[in-house]
C-alpha positions in Angstrom: -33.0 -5.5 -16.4 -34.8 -2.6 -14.8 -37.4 -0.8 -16.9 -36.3 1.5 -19.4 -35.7 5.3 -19.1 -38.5 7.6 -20.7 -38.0 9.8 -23.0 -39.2 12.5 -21.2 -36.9 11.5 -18.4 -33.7 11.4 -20.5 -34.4 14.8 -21.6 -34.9 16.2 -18.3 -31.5 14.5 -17.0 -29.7 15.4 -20.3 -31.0 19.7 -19.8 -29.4 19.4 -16.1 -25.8 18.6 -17.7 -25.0 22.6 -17.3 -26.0 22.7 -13.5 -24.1 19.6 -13.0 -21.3 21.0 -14.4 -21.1 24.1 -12.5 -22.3 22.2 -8.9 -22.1 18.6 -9.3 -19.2 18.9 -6.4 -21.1 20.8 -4.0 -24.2 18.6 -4.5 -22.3 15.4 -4.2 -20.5 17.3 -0.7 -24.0 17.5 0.6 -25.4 14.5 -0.2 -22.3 12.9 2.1 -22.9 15.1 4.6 -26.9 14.0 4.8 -25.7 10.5 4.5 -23.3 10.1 7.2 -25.6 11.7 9.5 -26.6 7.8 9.8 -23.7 6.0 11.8 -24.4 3.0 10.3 -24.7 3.9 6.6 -21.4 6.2 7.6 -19.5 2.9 8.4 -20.2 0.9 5.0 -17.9 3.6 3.4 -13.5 3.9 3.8 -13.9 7.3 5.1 -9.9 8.4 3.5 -11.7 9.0 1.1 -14.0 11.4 2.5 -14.1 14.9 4.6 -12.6 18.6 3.1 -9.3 16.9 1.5 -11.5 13.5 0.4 -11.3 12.5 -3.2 -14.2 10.5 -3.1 -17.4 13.2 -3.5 -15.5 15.0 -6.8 -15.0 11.6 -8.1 -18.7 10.8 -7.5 -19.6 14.3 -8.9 -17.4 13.1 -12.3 -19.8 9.8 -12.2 -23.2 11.6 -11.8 -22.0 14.1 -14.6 -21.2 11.2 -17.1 -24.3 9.4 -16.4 -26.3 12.5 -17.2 -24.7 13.1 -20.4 -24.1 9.4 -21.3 -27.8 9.0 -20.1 -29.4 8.0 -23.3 -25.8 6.1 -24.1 -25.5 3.7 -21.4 -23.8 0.9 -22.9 -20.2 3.4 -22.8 -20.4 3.5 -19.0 -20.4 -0.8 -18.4 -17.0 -0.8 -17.4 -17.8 1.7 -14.8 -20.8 0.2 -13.9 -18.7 -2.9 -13.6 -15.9 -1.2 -11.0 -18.6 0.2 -8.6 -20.8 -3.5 -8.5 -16.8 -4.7 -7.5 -16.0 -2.4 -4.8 -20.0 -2.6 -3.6 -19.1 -6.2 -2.9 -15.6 -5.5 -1.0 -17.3 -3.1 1.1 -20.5 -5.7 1.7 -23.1 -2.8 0.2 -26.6 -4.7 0.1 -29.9 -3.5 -1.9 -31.0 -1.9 1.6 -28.6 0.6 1.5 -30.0 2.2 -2.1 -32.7 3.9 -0.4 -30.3 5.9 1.7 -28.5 7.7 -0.6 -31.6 7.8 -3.4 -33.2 10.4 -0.2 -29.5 12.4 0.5 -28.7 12.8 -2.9 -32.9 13.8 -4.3 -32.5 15.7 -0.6 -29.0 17.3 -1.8 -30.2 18.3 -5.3 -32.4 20.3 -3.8 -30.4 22.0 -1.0 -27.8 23.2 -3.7 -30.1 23.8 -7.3 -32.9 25.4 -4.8 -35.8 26.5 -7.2 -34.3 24.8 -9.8 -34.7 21.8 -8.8 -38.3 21.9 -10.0 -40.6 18.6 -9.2 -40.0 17.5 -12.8 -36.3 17.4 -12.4 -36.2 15.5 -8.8 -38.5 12.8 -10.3 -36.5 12.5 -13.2 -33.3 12.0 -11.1 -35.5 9.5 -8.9 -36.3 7.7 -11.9 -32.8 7.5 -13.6 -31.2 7.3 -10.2 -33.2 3.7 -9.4 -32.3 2.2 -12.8 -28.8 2.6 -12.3 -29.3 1.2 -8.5 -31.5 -1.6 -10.2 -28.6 -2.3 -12.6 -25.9 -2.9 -10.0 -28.3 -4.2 -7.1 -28.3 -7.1 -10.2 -25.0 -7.3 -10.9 -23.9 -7.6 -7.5 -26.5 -10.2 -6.3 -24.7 -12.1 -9.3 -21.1 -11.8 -7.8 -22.2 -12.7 -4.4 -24.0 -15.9 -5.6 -21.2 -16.5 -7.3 -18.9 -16.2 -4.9 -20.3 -18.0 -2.4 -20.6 -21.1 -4.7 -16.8 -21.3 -5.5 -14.7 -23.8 -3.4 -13.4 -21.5 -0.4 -16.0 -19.0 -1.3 -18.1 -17.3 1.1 -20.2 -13.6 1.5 -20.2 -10.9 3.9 -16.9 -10.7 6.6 -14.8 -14.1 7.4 -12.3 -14.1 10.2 -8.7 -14.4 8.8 -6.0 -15.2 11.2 -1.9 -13.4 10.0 0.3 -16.0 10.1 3.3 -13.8 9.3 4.5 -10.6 8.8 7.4 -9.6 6.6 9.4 -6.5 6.4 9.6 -5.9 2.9 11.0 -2.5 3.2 11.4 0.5 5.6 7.6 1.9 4.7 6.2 -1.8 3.6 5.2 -4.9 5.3 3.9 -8.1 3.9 1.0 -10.2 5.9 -0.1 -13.9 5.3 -3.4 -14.6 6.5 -5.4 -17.9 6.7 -8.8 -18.7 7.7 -9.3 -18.9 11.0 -11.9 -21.7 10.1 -9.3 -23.6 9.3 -11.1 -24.0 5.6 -9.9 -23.3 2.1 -9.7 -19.8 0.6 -11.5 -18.8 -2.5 -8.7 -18.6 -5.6 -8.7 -15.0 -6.4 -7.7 -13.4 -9.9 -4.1 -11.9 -9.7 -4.5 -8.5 -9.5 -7.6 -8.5 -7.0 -8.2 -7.2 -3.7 -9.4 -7.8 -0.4 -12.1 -5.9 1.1 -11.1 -4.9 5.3 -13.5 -4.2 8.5 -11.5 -2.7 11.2 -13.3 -1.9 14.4 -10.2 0.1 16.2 -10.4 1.7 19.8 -11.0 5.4 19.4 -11.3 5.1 15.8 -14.3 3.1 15.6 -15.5 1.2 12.2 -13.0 1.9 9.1 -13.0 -0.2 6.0 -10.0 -0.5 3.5 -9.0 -2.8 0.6 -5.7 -4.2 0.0 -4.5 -5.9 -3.2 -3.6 -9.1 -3.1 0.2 -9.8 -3.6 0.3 -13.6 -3.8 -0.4 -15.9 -6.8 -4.1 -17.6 -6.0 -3.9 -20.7 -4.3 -5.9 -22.9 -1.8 -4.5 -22.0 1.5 -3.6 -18.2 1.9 -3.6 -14.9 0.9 -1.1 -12.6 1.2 -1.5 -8.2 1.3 1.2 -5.9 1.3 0.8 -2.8 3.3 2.9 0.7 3.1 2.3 2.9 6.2 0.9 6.4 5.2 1.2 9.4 7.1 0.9 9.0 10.3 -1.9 7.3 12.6 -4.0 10.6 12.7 -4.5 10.8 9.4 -7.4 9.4 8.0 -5.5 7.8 5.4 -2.6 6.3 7.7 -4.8 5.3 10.9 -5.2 1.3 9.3 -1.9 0.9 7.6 -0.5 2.7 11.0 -2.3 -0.1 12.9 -1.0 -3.0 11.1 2.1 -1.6 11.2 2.4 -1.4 14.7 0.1 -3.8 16.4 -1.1 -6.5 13.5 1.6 -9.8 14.4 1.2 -13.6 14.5 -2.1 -14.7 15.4 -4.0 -10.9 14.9 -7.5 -11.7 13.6 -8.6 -9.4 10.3 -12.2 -9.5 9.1 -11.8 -9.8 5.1 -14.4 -9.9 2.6 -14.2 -12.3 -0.8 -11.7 -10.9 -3.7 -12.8 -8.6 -5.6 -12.1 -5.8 -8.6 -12.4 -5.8 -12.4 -8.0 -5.8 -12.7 -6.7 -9.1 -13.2 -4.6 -10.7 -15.0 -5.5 -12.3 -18.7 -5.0 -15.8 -18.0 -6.4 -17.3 -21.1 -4.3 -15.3 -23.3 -0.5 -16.4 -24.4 0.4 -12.4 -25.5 2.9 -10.6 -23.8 2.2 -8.8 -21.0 4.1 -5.9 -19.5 3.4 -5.0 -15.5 4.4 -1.5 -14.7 4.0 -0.5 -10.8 4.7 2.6 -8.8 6.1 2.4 -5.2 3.4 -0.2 -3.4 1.5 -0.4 -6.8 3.7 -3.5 -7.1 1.4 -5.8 -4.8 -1.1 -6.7 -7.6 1.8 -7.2 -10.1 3.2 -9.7 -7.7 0.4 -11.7 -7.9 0.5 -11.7 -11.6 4.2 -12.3 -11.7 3.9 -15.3 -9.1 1.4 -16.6 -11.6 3.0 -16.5 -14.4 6.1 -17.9 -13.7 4.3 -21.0 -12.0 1.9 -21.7 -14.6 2.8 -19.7 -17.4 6.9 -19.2 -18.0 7.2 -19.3 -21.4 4.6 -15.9 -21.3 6.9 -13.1 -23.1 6.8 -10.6 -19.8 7.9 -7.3 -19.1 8.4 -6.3 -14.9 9.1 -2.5 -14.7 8.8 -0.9 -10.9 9.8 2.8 -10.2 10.7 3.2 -6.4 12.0 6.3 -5.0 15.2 4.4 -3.5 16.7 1.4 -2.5 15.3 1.8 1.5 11.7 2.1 0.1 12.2 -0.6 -2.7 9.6 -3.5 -1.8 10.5 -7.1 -2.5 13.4 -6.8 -4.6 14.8 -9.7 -3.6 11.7 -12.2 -3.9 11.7 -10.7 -7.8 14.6 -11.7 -8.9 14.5 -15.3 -7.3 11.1 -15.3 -9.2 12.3 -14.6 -12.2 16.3 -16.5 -12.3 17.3 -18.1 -15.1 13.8 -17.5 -17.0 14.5 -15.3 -20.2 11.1 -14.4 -21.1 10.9 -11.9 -18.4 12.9 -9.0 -18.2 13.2 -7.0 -15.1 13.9 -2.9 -15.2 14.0 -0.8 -12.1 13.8 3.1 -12.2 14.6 4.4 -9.0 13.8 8.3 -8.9 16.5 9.4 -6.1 19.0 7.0 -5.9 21.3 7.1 -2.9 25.0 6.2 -2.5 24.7 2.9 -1.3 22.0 2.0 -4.6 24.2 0.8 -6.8 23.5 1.0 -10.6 22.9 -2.6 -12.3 22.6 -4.5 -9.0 19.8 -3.1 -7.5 18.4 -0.5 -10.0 18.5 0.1 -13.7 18.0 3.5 -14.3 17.9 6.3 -12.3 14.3 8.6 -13.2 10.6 8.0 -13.5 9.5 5.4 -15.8 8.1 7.4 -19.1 5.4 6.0 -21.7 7.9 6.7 -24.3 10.6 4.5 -22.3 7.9 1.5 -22.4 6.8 2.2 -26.5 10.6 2.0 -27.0 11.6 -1.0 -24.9 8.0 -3.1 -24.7 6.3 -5.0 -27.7 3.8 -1.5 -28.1 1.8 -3.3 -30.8 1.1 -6.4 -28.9 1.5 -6.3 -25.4 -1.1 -5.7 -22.5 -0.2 -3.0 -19.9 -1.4 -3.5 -16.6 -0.2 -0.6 -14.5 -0.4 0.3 -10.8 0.6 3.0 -8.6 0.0 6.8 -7.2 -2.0 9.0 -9.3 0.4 10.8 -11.6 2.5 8.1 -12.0 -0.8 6.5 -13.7 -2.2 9.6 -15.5 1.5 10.1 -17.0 1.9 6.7 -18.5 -2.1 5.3 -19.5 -2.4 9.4 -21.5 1.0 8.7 -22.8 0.8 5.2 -23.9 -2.7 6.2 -25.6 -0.9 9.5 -27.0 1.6 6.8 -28.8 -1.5 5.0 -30.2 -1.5 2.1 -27.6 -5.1 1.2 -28.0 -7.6 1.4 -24.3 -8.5 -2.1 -24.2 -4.6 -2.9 -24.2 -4.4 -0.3 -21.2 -5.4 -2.2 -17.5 -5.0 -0.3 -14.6 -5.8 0.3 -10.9 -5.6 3.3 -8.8 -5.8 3.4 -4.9 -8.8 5.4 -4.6 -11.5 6.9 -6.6 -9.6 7.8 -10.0 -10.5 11.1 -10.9 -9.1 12.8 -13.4 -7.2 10.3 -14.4 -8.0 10.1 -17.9 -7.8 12.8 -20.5 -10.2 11.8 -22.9 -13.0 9.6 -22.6 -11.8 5.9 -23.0 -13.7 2.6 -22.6 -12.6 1.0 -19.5 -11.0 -2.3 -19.9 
C-alpha cells in the first residue's frame, strides 16, 4: 500500500472540487493533448476514444472529479479502481508509463487554473496523483503475475492466428482465433475481453478490445465484431479492417482476458442477461457456459435488435437453449420489417424497458448483467435501481468510457 495521504493534502485536493467542477474537461483536454505529443505514449491508448468528438477526456474529467471529492473516502471508488487496473492490463500499460501523464496532467493543471494553480495545489495533486498510480501500479503487477501463472496464460501481445470467420449478420461477423504457438489458451471468465494491437498501413498503431463471445475453454477464443461507420472513422477503421481483410490464417496480436464483468459462476441464483444490438457477445459467453455446465441455472436471455437483418446469432441461441426450460428467450426488435415475423424470430416489437424486466424477471432475486450502447444501458441499470433493484445485483459493461451513465452515485459491482 502506498503511504497515506496528509491531511494537509486532502484538504487542498478536497478546496479544488469547485475548479474541477467548472474545468475538469478542459484540463483533462490538455493533458491529452501534452500526452500524445509522445508517439509512443500516444499508441498505448484506443484513440476512438479520443480527439473533439472523443468520450474518453470527459470521462477522465468525471474520474479526477470523484477522486477529489471521494479523496478522504477512498474505499467508495475500489470498483473503479478495479475497472481501470483491468483495462491498464488489456492495453499492456506498465509502471513506466505513470510518469508521463503525472508531468501532462501537473503540466495541464497549470495551463488551464493559471495563477491558481498555486505550488501548494500542484504538489498536492502530485502527491494524491502518485498514490492512486501506486495503488493500481500494485494491482496490476498482481493481474499480470497472475496471469502469466495460469495454464495458457501469458503477458504482454501473443500472436493469434483466425481460424474462421462467420457472418452472423449483415453489420456482424464472428472470428475464431488460436494461438499461433500452437499452445493452450488461458480460460477466460464469460463476459471478458480481449485486449487488440493493430499496426494498419496508413493508420499506424490502434488498440481495441473485443468481448469475448465463446464459453472458456482450452483451445480458442472467439470475438464478435459489428462494423461501425465507415473506415475513416476513428471508431470504424479496426472493425472496417476485419471486416474486409481479416480471413483464414490473418495473424491478430491479443493480450490476456481481461475486465471486472463476468459471470457468477459459484452462485446457483438466477441470472437474467440483457444485451443491446452487439452487446450480446459477452452474454454469449455466459449463455454457452451455462448451458454446458450449469443447465438447471433459472436464466433469463433478453436481446433488443433493431431488425431481423441486424439480429446476430439468432440461430446459434435457440439451438443453445432447445428443449432446456430453465431459460427463457425474449427478443425485442425495435423496427421490425415485413419479412420479421412475430413469435418466430422476434417477441415483441419495442425497446426492452426496466419495467418489462421487474414484471417478467425474478426482480428480488436475480442478477442483471446487461450490455449494449449507451442509452440502452442508462435506461435500464437507472430504471431497474428506480424499482428498488439493489447495485450489487446490477453488472454491466459499456463499450467505452461510461460517462454519465449512472444517475446517482452507486457502488460498482
Amino acid at each position: 500500500m502506498p503511504t497515506p495521504l496528509t491531511p494537509s493534502t486532502i484538504a487542498l485536493i478536497k478546496a479544488t472540487v469547485p475548479a474541477l467542477e467548472a474545468h475538469g474537461l478542459d484540463i483533462t483536454k490538455r493533458m491529452y493533448e501534452r500526452l500524445f505529443k509522445n508517439a509512443e505514449i500516444r499508441d498505448l491508448f484506443n484513440q476512438s476514444h479520443h480527439g473533439e468528438t472523443g468520450s474518453q477526456p470527459k470521462a477522465l474529467a468525471q474520474a479526477v472529479l470523484a477522486y477529489a471529492r471521494n479523496i478522504d473516502n477512498l474505499g467508495v471508488l475500489s470498483g473503479a479502481v478495479e475497472r481501470i487496473a483491468q483495462k491498464h492490463v488489456a492495453l499492456n500499460i506498465l509502471p513506466e508509463h505513470y510518469p508521463y501523464v503525472a508531468d501532462a496532467l501537473l503540466a495541464a493543471i497549470g495551463d488551464v487554473l493559471g495563477e491558481a494553480a498555486t505550488p501548494e495545489i500542484c504538489a498536492a495533486w502530485g502527491e494524491a496523483y502518485w498514490f492512486l498510480a501506486e495503488l493500481l501500479i500494485g494491482r496490476e503487477a498482481t493481474i499480470y503475475r497472475e496471469l502469466a501463472a495460469k495454464p495458457g496464460g501469458w503477458n504482454g501481445w501473443r500472436n493469434f492466428a483466425v481460424e474462421s470467420v462467420t457472418s452472423e449478420s449483415e453489420t456482424i461477423r464472428s472470428f475464431v482465433l488460436v494461438p499461433a504457438d500452437g499452445q493452450p489458451v488461458l480460460r477466460h471468465e464469460p463476459g471478458q475481453y480481449l485486449g487488440f494491437l493493430f499496426d494498419l498501413p496508413g493508420h499506424g498503431v490502434l488498440k481495441r478490445n473485443y468481448s469475448i463471445s465463446c464459453a472458456p475453454n482450452d483451445r480458442a477464443y472467439r470475438i464478435t465484431v459489428k462494423r461501425e461507420g465507415n473506415a475513416d472513422e476513428p471508431a470504424g477503421i479496426v472493425s472496417n479492417w476485419l471486416h474486409d481483410h481479416a480471413g483464414e490464417g490473418t495473424i491478430l496480436r491479443a493480450a490476456p482476458p481481461a475486465g471486472d464483468f463476468f459471470l457468477d459462476r459459484q452462485s446457483n441464483d438466477p441470472v437474467v442477461l440483457v444485451s443491446g444490438g452487439v452487446g450480446l457477445t459477452p452474454m454469449m459467453s455466459m449463455l454457452e457456459t451455462i448451458t454446458a455446465a450449469t443447465p438447471e441455472r433459472p436464466t433469463w436471455y433478453i436481446h433488443g435488435a433493431l431488425n431481423g437483418r441486424v439480429h446476430a446469432m439468432r440461430d446459434r441461441t435457440k439451438a443453445l437453449t432447445a428443449g432446456n426450460e430453465n431459460i427463457r428467450l425474449h427478443t425485442f426488435y425495435a423496427e421490425p420489417e415485413a419479412h420479421d415475423r412475430e413469435g418466430e424470430h422476434y417477441d415483441a416489437a419495442g425497446l426492452i424497458s426496466a419495467d418489462w424486466l421487474v414484471a417478467q424477471t425474478p426482480h428480488d432475486a436475480a442478477t442483471y448483467y446487461l450490455c449494449g450502447p449507451k442509452p440502452f444501458l442508462s435506461a435500464l441499470v437507472n430504471g431497474l435501481q428506480r424499482q428498488g433493484v439493489p447495485a450489487e445485483r446490477i453488472r454491466f459493461e459499456f463499450f467505452g468510457p461510461a460517462d454519465e451513465l449512472i444517475e446517482e452515485p452507486r457502488q460498482a459491482a
